[in-house]
C-alpha positions as CSV (number, residue, x, y, z in Angstrom):
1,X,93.0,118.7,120.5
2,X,95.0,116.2,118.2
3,X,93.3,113.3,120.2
4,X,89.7,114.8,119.8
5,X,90.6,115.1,116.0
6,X,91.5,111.7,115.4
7,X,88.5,110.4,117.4
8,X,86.3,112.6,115.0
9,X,88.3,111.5,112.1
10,X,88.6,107.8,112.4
11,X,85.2,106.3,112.6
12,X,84.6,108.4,109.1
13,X,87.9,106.0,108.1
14,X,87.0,103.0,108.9
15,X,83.0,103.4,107.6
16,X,85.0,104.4,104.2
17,X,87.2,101.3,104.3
18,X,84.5,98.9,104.6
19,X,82.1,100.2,101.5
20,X,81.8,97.8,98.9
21,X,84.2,98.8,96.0
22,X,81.1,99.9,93.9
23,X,80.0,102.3,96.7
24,X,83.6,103.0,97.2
25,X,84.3,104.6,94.1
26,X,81.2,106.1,93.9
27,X,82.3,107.7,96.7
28,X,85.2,108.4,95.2
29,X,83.9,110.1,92.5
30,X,82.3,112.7,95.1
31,X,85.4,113.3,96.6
32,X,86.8,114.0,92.9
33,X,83.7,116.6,92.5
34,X,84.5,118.5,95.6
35,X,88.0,118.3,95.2
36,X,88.2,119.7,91.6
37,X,85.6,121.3,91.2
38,X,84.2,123.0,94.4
39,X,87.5,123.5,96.0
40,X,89.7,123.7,93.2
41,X,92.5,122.4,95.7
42,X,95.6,123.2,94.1
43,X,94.9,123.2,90.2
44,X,97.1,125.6,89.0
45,X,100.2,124.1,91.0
46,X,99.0,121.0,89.1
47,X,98.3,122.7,86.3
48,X,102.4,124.8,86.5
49,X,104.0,121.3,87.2
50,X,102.6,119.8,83.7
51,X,103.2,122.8,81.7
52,X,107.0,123.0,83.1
53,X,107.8,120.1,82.2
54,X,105.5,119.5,79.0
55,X,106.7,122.6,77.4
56,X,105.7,121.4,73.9
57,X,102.1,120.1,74.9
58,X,99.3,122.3,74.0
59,X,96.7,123.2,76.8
60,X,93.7,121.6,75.6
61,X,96.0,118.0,76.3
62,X,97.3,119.6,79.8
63,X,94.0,119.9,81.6
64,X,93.2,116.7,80.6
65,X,96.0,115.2,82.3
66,X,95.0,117.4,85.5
67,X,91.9,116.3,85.2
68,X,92.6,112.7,85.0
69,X,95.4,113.0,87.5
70,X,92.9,114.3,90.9
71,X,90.4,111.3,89.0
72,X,93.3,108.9,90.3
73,X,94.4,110.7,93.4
74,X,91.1,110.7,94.8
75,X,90.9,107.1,94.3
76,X,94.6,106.3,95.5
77,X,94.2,108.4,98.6
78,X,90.9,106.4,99.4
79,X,92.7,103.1,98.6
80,X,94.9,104.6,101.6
81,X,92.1,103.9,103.5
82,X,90.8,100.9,102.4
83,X,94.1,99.8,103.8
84,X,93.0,99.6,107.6
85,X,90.4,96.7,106.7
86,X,91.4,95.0,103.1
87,X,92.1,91.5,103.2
88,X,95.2,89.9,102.4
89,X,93.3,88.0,99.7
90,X,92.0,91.2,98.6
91,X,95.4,93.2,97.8
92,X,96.9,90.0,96.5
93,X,94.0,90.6,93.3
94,X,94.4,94.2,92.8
95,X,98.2,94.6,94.0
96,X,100.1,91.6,91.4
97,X,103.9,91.7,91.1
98,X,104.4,90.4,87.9
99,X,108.2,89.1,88.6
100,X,108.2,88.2,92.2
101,X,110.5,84.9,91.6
102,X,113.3,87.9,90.3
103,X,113.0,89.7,93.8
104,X,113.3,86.4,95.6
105,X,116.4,85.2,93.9
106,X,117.7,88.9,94.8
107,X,116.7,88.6,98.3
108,X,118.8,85.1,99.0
109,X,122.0,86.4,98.2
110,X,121.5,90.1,99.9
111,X,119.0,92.6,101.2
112,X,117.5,95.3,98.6
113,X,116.4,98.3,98.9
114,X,113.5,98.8,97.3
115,X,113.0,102.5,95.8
116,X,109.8,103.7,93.9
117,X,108.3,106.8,93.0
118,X,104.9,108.7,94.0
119,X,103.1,107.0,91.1
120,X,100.1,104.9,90.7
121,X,99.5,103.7,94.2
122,X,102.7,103.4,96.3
123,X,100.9,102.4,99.2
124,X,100.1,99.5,98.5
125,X,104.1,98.5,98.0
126,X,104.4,96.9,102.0
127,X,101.7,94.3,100.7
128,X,105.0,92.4,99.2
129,X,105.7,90.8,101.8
130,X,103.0,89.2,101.3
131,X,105.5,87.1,98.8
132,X,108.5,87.0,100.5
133,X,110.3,85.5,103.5
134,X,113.0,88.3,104.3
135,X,112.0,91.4,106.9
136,X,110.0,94.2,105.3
137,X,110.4,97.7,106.1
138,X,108.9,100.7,105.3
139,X,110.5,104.3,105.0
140,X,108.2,106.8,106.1
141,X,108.1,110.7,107.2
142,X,106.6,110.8,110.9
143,X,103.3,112.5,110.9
144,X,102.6,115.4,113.2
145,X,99.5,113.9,114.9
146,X,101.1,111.3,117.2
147,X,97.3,109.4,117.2
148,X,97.3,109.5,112.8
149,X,101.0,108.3,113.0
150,X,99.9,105.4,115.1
151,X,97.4,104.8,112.8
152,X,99.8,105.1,109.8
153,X,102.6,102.8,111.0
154,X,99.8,100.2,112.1
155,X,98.3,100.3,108.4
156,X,101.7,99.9,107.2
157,X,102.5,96.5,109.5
158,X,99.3,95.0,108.0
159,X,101.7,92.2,106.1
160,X,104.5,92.2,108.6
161,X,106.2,95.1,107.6
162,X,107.9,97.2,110.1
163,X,107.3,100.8,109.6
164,X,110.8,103.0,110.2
165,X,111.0,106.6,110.0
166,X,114.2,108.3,107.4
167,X,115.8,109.0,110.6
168,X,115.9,105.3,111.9
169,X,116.8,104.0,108.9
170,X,120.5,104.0,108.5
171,X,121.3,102.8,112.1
172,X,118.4,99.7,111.5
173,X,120.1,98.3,107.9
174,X,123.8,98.9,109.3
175,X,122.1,96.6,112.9
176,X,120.7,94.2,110.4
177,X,123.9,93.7,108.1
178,X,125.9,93.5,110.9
179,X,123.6,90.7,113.1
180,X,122.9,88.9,109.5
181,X,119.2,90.0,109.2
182,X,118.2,89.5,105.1
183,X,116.0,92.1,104.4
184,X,114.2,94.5,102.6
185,X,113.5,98.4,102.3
186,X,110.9,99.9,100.6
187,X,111.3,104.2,100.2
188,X,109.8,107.0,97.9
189,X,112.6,108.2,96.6
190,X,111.4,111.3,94.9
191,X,110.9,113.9,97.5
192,X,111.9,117.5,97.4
193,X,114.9,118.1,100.0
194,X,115.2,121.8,101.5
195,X,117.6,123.5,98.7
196,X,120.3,124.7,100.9
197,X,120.3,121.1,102.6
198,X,120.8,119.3,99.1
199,X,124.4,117.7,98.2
200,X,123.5,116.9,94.7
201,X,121.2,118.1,92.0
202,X,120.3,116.7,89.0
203,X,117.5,116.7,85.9
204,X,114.6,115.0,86.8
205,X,111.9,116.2,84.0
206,X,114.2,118.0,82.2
207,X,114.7,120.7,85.3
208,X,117.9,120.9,87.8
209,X,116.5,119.9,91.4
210,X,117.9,119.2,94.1
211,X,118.0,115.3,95.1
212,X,117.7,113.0,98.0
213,X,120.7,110.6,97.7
214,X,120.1,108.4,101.0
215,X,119.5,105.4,99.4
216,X,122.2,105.4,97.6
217,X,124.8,106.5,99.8
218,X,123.7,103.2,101.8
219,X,123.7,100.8,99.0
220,X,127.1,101.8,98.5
221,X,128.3,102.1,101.8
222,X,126.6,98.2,102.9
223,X,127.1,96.7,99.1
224,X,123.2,96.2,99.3
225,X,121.1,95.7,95.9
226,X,118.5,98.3,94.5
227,X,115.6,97.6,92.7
228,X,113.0,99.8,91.6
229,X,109.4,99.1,91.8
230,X,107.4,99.6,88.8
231,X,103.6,100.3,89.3
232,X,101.4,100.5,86.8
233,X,97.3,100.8,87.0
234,X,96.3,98.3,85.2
235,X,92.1,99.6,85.6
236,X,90.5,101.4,88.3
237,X,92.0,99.8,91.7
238,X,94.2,97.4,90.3
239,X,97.8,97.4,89.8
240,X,100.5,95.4,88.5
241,X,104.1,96.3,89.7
242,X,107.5,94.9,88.2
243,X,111.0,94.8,89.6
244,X,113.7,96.0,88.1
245,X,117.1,95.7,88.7
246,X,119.3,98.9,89.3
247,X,122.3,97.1,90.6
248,X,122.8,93.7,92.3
249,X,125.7,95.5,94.1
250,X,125.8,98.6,95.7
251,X,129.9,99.0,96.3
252,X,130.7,98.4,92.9
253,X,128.4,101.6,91.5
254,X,130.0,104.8,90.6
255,X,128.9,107.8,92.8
256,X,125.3,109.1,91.5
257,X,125.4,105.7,89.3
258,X,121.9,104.3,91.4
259,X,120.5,107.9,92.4
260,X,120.8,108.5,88.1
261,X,119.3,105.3,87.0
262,X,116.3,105.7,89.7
263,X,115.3,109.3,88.4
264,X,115.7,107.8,84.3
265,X,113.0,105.0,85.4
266,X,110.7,107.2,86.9
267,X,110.9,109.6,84.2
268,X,110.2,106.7,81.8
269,X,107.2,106.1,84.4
270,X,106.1,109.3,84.1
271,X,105.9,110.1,80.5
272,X,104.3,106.6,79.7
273,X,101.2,107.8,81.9
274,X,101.4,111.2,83.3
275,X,97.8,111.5,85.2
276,X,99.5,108.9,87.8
277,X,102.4,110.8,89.4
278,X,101.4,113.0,92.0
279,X,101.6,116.5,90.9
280,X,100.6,118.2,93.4
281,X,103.7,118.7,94.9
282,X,105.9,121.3,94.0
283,X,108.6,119.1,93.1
284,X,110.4,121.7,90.8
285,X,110.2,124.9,92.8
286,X,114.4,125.7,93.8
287,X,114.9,125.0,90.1
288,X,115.7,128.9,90.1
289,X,118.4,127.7,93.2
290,X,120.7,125.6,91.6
291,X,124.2,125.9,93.1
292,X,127.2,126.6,90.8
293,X,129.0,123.6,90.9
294,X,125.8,121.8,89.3
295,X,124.6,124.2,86.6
């Protein structure tokens, strides 16, 4: 059954990769139609997340924000897609880091890891290597559908990045500090953990959650540097991303140090542009869970 799915589903893909970007977000603006208004798919967990943590915005402003937020993921979740067939050329135009020389100079004294948040369009993030020289990999979450996940890690090497699920991670950076390998790891940082799985919570949005402190605790443990992507949307399908520096040095952080900086910046993210974060997910729902020790 998954194989007959993905053989129903992927030609669709690929003839929606290939549209010229005019017929491409035309298309898009279908999707946005059926999405929003026919299905309604998910609005008022959109529509919780903003009021939650806009308390002090008035409704009228609110649904304007949802409304322009499934504009842009409708279009970001197609740019998935054009993925499979864009040209290097092509993401190089719409994908421009505006400070690449700052990652380099990073890159030749140490690896980074590379955190970023669901915002704008993250997927497009493995296209830096198009700039660099040292390994790229990519964090992902392994996909049910073994056929979509082949799929997914392929779109994902497009520029020579090696896809690596959050389970192989640790063991690949500690193989690759310990053989020499300069390189770099891009994650989404921002994920939900399970509640009762969660060693630390914090505000993100002015709301305890609990947090997802991986990165960190290998920064520190490895002494690797942590940058944070910056993407903006500059227009309709093009983005301009800067790096900034959390620490050149991950041993010489204080605990939480890296994991606190990373949720101030996408906050700062956030609240310049709300429509682009990804509020679908129910990113605050154990705020009613918060253990003792961090209320």
């Amino acid at each position: 059954m998954q194989l007959l799915v993905f053989l129903l589903v992927y030609p669709i893909l690929w003839i929606i990769s290939i549209l010229p970007y005019r017929l491409f977000y035309a298309f898009s603006d279908v999707v946005f139609f059926l999405v929003y208004h026919i299905a309604g798919y998910r609005k008022q967990v959109v529509l919780n997340n903003l009021s939650l943590v806009f308390p002090k915005m008035d409704r009228k402003e609110l649904l304007q924000i949802r409304k322009d937020f499934y504009h842009h993921m409708c279009d970001m979740f197609l740019e998935m897609v054009k993925t499979m067939t864009i040209s290097k050329k092509k993401v190089k135009q719409r994908y421009h880091v505006t400070n690449i020389e700052l990652l380099q100079e990073i890159l030749a004294e140490k690896s980074v890891l590379a955190v970023c948040s669901h915002y704008a369009n993250w997927e497009w993030n493995v296209s830096i290597n198009n700039y660099i020289d040292a390994k790229g990999y990519a964090v992902y979450q392994k996909i049910g559908n073994p056929y979509f996940d082949r799929l997914v890690r392929k779109i994902r090497a497009k520029w020579n990045t090696v896809p690596i699920t959050t389970s192989e991670t640790p063991k690949t950076v500690l193989y690759n500090e310990r053989k020499g390998v300069r390189a770099i790891y891009g994650m989404v940082s921002d994920q939900s953990p399970q509640a009762h799985r969660a060693n630390y919570w914090s505000e993100f949005m002015g709301i305890k959650v609990p947090i997802y402190n991986g990165a960190e605790a290998l920064a520190r443990k490895l002494d690797l540097a942590v940058v944070f992507l910056k993407v903006s949307k500059v227009k309709r399908g093009f983005y301009e991303v800067e790096v900034i520096p959390i620490t050149l040095s991950g041993k010489n952080t204080s605990e939480h140090e890296i994991t606190e900086q990373f949720l101030k910046l996408t906050e700062e993210q956030i609240r310049e542009n709300p429509a682009y974060y990804l509020w679908t997910h129910r990113r605050w729902k154990h705020r009613d869970k918060v253990p003792a020790q961090f209320s």
